[in-house]
matplotlib code that plots the C-alpha trace (Angstrom):
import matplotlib.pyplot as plt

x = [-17.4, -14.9, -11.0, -9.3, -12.0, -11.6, -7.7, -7.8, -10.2, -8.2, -5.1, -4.0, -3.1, 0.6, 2.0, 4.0, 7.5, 7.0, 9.6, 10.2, 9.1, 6.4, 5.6, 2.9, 0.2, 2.7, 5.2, 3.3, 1.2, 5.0, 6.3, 3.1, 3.6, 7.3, 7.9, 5.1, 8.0, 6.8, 5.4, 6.7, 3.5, 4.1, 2.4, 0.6, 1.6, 0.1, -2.4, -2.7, -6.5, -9.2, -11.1, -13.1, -16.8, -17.9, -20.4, -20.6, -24.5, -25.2, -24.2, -27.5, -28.9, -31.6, -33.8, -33.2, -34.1, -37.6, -38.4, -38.1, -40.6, -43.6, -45.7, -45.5, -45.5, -42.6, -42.9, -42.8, -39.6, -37.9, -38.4, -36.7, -34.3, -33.5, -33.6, -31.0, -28.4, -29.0, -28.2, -25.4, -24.0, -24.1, -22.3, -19.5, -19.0, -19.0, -16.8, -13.1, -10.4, -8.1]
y = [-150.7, -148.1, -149.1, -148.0, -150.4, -153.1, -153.2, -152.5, -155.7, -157.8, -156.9, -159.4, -157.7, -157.2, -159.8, -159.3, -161.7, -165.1, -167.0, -170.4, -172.9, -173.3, -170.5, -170.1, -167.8, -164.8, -165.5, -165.3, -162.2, -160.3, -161.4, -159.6, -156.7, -156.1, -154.1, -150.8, -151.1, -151.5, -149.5, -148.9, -148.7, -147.0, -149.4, -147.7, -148.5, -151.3, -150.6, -152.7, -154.4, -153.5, -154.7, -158.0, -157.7, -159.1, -161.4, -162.8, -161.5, -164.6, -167.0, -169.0, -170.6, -168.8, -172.1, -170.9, -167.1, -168.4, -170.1, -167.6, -166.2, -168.2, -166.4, -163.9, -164.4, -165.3, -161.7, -159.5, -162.4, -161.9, -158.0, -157.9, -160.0, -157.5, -154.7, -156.4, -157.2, -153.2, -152.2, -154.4, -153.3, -149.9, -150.3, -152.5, -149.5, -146.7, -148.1, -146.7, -149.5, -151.0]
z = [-187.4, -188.0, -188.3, -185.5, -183.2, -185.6, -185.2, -181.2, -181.1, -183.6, -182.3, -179.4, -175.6, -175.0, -173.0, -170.4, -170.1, -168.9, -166.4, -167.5, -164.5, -162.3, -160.1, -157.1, -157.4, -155.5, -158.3, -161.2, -160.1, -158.9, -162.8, -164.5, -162.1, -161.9, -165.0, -163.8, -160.6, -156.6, -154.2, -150.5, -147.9, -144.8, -142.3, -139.4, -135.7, -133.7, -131.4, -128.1, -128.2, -126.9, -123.8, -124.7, -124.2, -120.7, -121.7, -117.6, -118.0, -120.2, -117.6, -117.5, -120.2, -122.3, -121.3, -118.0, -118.4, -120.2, -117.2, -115.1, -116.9, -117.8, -116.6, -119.3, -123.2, -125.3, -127.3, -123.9, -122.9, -126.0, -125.8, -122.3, -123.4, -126.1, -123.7, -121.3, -124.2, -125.6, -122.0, -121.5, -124.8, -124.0, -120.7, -121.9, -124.9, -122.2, -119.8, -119.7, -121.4, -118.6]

ax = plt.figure().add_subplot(projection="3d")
ax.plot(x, y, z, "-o")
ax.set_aspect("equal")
plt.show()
């Protein structure tokens, strides 16, 4: 192992200054990071929320919706079931924010 590797690895890590006390997890993390100095963020503006989905299409129960629909089998329910909630989707992501 060549000497400069052996003296890096037996070396210890510099440590940083350690405030006497207890400190929370905040404190202890702003002691070890204080002396490389802060950093101002510019925080963006707030934006007002978006329009919650409207899920009024889900009203009945999916119990309900089945039986509606005995007649046909659960694949072909559960495939217009997917192609309601696609469609629904769609609409509530095209519609114009209030």
């Amino acid at each position: 192992m060549p000497v400069s590797t052996r003296t890096t690895i037996t070396e210890p890590a510099p440590q940083t200054e350690q405030p006497k006390g207890k400190l929370n997890l905040a404190e202890r993390i702003r002691a070890r990071v204080a002396p490389f100095g802060g950093v101002d963020l510019e925080l963006p503006p707030r934006e007002s929320a978006r329009k919650p989905p409207d899920f009024s299409g889900f009203d009945p129960t999916l119990a309900e919706v089945r039986a509606g629909f005995a007649d046909m089998s659960p694949d072909a329910v559960d495939a217009l079931i997917d192609e309601a909630v696609t469609e629904i989707r769609e609409k509530a992501c095209t519609e114009p924010s209030s």
